[in-house]
C-alpha positions as CSV (number, residue, x, y, z in Angstrom):
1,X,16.0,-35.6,-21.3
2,X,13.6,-36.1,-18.5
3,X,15.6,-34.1,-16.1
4,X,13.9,-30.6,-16.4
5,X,10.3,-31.0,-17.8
6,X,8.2,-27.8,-16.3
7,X,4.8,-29.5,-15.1
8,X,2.9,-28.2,-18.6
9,X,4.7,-30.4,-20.6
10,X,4.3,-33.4,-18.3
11,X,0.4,-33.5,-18.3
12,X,0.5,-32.6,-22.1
13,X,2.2,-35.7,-22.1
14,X,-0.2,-37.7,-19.4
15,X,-3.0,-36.3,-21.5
16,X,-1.5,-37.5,-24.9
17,X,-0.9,-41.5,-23.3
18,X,-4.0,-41.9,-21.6
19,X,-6.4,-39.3,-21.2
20,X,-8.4,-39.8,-18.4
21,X,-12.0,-39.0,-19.4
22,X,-13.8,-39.6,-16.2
23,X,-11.1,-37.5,-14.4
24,X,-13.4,-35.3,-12.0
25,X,-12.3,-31.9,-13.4
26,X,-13.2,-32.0,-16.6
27,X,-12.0,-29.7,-19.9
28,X,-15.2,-27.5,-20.3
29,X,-16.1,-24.6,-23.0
30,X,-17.0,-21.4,-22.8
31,X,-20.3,-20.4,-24.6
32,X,-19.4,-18.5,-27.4
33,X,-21.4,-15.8,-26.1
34,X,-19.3,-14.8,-23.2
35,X,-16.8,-11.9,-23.6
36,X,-13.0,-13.7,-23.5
37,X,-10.8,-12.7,-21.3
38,X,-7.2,-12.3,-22.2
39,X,-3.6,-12.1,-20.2
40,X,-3.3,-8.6,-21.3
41,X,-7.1,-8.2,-19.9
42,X,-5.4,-9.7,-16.3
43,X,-2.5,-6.7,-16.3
44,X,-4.9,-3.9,-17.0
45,X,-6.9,-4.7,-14.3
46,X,-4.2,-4.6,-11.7
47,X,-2.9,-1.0,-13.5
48,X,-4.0,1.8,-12.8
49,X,-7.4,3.0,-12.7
50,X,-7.3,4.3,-16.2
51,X,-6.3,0.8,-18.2
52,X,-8.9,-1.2,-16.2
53,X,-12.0,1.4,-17.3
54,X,-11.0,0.5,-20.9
55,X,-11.7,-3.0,-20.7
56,X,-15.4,-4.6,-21.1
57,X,-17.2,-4.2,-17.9
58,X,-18.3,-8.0,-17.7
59,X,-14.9,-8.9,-18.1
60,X,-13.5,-6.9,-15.3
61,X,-15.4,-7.5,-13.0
62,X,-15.0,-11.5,-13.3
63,X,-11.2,-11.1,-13.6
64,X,-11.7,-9.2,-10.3
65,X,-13.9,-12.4,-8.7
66,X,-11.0,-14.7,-9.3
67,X,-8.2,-12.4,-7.8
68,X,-6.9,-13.2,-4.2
69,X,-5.1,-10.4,-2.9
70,X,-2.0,-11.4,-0.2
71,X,-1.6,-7.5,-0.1
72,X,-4.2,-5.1,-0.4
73,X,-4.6,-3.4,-4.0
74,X,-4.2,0.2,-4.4
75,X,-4.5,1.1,-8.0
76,X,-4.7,5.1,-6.8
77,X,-1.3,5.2,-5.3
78,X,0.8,7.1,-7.8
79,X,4.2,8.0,-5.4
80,X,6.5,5.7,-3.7
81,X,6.7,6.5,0.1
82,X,9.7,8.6,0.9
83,X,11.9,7.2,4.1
84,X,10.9,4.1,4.7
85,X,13.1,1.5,5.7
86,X,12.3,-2.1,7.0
87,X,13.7,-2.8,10.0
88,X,12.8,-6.6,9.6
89,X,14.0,-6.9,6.3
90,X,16.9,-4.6,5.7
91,X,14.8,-3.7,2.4
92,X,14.8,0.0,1.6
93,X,12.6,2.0,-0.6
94,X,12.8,5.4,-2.2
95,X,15.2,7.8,-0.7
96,X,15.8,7.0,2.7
97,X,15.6,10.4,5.2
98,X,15.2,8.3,8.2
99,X,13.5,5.3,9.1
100,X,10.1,5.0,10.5
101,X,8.8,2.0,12.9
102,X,5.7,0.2,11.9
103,X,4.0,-2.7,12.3
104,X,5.8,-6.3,10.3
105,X,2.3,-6.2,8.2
106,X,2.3,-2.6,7.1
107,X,6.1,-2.7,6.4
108,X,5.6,-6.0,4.3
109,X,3.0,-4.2,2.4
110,X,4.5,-1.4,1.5
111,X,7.4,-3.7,0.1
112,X,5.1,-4.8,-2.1
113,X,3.7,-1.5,-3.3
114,X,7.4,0.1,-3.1
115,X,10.0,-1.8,-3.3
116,X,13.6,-1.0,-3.1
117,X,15.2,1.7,-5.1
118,X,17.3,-1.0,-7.0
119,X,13.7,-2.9,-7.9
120,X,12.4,0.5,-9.1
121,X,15.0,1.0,-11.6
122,X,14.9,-2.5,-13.0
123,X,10.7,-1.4,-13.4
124,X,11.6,1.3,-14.8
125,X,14.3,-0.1,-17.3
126,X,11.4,-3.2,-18.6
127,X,9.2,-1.0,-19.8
128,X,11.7,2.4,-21.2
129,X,13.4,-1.0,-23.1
130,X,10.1,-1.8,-25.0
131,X,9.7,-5.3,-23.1
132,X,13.3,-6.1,-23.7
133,X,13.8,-8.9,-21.9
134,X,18.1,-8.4,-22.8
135,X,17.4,-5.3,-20.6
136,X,17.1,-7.3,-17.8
137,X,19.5,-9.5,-18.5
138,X,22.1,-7.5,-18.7
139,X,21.8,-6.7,-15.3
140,X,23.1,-9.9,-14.1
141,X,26.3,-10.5,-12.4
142,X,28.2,-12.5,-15.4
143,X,29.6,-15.3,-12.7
144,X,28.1,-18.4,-12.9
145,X,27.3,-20.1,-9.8
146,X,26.3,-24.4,-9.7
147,X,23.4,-25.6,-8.8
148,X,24.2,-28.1,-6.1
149,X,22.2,-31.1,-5.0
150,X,18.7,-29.6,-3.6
151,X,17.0,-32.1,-1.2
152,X,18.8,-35.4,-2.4
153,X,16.8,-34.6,-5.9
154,X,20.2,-35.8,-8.0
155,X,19.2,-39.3,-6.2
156,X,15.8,-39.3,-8.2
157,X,17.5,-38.1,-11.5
158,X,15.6,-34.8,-11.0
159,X,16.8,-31.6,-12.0
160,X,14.9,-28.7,-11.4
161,X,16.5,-25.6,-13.2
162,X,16.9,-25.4,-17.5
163,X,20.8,-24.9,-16.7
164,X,22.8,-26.9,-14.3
165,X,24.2,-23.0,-13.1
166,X,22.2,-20.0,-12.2
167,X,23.5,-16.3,-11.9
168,X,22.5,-13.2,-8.8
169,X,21.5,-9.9,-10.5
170,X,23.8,-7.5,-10.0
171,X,22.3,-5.6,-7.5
172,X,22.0,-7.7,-4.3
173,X,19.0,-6.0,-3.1
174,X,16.8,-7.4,-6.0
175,X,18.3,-10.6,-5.0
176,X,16.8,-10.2,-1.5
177,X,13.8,-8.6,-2.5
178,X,12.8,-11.5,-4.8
179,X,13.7,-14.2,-1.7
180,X,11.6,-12.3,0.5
181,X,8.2,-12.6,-2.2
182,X,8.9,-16.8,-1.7
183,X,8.8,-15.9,2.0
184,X,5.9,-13.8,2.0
185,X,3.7,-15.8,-0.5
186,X,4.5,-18.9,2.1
187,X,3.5,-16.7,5.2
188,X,0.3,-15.3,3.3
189,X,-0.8,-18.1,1.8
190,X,-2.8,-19.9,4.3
191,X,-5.0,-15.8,4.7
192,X,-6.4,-17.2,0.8
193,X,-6.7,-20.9,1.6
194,X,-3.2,-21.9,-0.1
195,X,-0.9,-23.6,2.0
196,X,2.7,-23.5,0.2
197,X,5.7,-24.4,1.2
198,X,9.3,-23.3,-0.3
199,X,10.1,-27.3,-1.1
200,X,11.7,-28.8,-4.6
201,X,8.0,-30.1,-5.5
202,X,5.8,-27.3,-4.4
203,X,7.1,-23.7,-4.7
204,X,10.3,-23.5,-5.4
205,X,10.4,-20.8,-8.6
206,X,8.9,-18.2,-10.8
207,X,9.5,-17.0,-13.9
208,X,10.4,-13.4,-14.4
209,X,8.4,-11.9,-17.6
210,X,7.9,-8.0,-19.2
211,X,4.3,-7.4,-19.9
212,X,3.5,-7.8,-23.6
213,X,1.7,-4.3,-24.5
214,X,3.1,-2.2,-20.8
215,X,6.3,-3.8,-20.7
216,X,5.4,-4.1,-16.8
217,X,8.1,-6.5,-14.9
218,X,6.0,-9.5,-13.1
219,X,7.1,-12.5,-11.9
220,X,4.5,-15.7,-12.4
221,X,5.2,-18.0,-9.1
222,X,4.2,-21.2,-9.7
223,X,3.1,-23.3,-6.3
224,X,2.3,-27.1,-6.6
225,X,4.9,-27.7,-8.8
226,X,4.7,-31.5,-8.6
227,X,1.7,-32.8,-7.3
228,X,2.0,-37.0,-6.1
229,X,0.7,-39.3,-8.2
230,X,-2.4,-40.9,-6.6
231,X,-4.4,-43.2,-9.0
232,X,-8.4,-41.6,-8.4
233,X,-7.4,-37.9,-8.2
234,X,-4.1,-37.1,-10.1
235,X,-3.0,-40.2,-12.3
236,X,-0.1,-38.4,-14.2
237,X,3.6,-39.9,-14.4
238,X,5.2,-36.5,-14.4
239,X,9.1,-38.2,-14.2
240,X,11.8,-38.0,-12.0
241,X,11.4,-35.0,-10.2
242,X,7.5,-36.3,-9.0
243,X,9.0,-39.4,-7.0
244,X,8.4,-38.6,-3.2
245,X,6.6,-35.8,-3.7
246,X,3.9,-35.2,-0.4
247,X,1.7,-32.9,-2.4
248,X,-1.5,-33.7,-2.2
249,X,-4.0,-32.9,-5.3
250,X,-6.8,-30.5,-4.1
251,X,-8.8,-27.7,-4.7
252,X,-5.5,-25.4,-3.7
253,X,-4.3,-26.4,-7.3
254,X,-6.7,-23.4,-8.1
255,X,-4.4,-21.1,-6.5
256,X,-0.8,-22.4,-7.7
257,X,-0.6,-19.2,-10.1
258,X,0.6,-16.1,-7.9
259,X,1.6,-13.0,-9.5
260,X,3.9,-10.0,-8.7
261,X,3.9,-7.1,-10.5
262,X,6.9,-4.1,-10.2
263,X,5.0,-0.5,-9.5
264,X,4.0,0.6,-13.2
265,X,6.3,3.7,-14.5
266,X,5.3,6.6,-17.0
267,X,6.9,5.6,-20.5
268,X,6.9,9.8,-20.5
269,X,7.4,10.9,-17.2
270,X,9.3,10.0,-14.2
271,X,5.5,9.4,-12.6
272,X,4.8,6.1,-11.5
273,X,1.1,4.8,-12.4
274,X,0.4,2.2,-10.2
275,X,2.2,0.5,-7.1
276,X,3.4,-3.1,-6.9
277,X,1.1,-6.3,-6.5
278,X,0.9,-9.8,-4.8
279,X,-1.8,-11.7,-5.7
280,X,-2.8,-15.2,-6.5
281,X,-5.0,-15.9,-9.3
282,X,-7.9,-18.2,-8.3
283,X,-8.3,-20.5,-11.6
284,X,-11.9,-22.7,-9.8
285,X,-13.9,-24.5,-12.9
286,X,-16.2,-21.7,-12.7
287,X,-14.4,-18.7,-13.0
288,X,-13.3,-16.9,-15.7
289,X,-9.5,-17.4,-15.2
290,X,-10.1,-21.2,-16.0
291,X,-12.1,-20.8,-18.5
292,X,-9.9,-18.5,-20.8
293,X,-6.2,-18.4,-19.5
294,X,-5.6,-22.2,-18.9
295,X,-5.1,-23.7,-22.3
296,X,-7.4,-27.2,-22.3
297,X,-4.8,-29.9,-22.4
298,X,-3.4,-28.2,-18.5
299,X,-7.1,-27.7,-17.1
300,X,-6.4,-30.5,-14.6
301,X,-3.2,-28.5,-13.3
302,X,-4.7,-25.0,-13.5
303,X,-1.3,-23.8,-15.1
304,X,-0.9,-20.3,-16.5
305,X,2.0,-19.8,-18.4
306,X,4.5,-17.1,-18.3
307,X,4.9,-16.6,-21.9
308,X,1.0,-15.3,-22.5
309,X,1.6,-12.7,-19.7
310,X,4.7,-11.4,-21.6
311,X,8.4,-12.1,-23.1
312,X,10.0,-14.1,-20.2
313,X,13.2,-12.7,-19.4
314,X,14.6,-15.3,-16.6
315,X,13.3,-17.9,-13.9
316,X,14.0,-16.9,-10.6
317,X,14.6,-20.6,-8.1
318,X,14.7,-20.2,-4.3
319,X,15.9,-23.9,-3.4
320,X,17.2,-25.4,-0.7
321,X,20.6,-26.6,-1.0
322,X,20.8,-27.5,3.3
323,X,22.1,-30.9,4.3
324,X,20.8,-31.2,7.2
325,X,19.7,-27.6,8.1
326,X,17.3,-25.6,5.7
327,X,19.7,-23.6,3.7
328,X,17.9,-21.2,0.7
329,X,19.8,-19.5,-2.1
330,X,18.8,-17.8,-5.3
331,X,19.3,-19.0,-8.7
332,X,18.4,-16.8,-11.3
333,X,18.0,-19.1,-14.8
């Protein structure tokens, strides 16, 4: 049973062994006399204007000091953009009357904020279902597909997905869509200060969640996925799947948390309150995301999990299965 063991559970178990008391990042408390933040606090202030001017003021505005934006945030755009196409991409959104040439940046961006009509609907669907995360299920091609060897990991006893088969939505432009957020996290990374790249021990999945009081769809990347053991600055045995790893424990463990979240439909209307986002989640020792949205015994790994954002629905892996070549396909989990 120590073939899939997410990176939470591993530390937990690190901690529980040997804790390392003199480790340089130490668990710290807040002062009781600081406003708590919550993961329901985080999604209102990436909605639209109107759910972030409801939350306490202090709270805000240190959520805000420990978000990293890899595309701009526009909470005020309410539409999505008619006739846009990406020529780069082949990723449409809204209805397309013809296509319009802009720059690789602006196109990527407005992927984000408007994504592809098929993207929209599955939006729309998380949150007219309540947060059901069977909605989303349900729109997965039934056919399984094997997980094959990814980067000789069976030779370490190292598996990497709960289930030795994964599955492709339906739609195969939500397929593409979610491989090209790996791609653009990896490209935009370095513009924050995290360098990623789209291996078996540093970003290779996310987990696909419905927000718990908007039913917003997100997806909760997790980078640094197995950092390598080293003695003085990361002293966990986190099993198979950490032999090899080149990973190096730093202060870009404070970024591993990147968040999407789908535009934000009306529950009433067919109105959309708030466009898509990309943004990692700067968890430093001083900051506000650390202190209240990384439980204690993970501190040292800066993990948020999935199932305090929302219900998690599925894990999305982008591995690469190439021999000799880089060759990336989609398992959805």
């Amino acid at each position: 049973m120590v073939n899939y063991i997410p990176l939470r559970f591993t530390i937990f178990i690190s901690f529980s062994i040997a804790a390392a008391s003199s480790f340089k990042f130490s668990t710290s408390h807040s002062p009781s006399s600081l406003p708590k933040a919550t993961a329901d606090d985080l999604i209102s202030v990436l909605g639209p204007c109107s759910a972030a001017s409801s939350l306490n003021p202090i709270v805000s505005k240190q959520i805000k000091s420990c978000l990293k934006f890899l595309v701009p945030f526009k909470p005020d755009k309410s539409k999505p953009e008619l006739g846009r196409c990406s020529l780069r991409t082949g990723l449409c959104s809204g209805k397309i009357d013809a296509i319009e040439r802009r720059s690789k940046f602006d196109e990527e961006n407005s992927l984000v904020w408007w994504p592809p009509e098929s993207v929209l609907e599955l939006a729309r669907l998380a949150v007219d279902s309540g947060g059901d995360s069977g909605s989303i299920q349900r729109t997965l091609d039934p056919k399984m597909i094997p997980v094959p060897d990814v980067e000789r990991s069976s030779k370490d006893k190292c598996e990497l997905t709960r289930t030795p088969y994964g599955r492709h939505f339906i739609a195969e432009e939500v397929n593409s869509y979610f491989e090209f957020l790996f791609h653009l996290i990896e490209s935009r990374g370095p513009s924050v200060g995290l360098n990623v790249s789209l291996t078996r021990y540093d970003l290779f999945h996310g987990h696909l969640f419905l927000a718990s009081e908007s039913g917003r769809l997100g997806i909760l990347f997790h980078a640094k996925e197995y950092p390598a053991y080293d003695k003085n600055v990361f002293p966990y045995n986190m099993g198979y799947c950490q032999r090899g790893s080149n990973v190096t424990y730093d202060d870009q463990m404070n970024l591993r948390n990147i968040l999407w979240l789908a535009p934000l439909p009306s529950n009433t209307s067919p109105d959309w309150l708030a466009p898509g986002v990309l943004v990692v989640l700067d968890a430093h020792p001083d900051g506000i995301i650390y202190r209240d949205l990384i439980p204690d015994y993970v501190k040292c790994a800066r993990t948020i999990y999935e199932d305090d954002l929302g219900t998690t629905a599925v894990d999305v892996n982008y591995l690469n299965v190439g021999a000799r070549e880089p060759d990336y396909q989609l398992f959805i989990c």
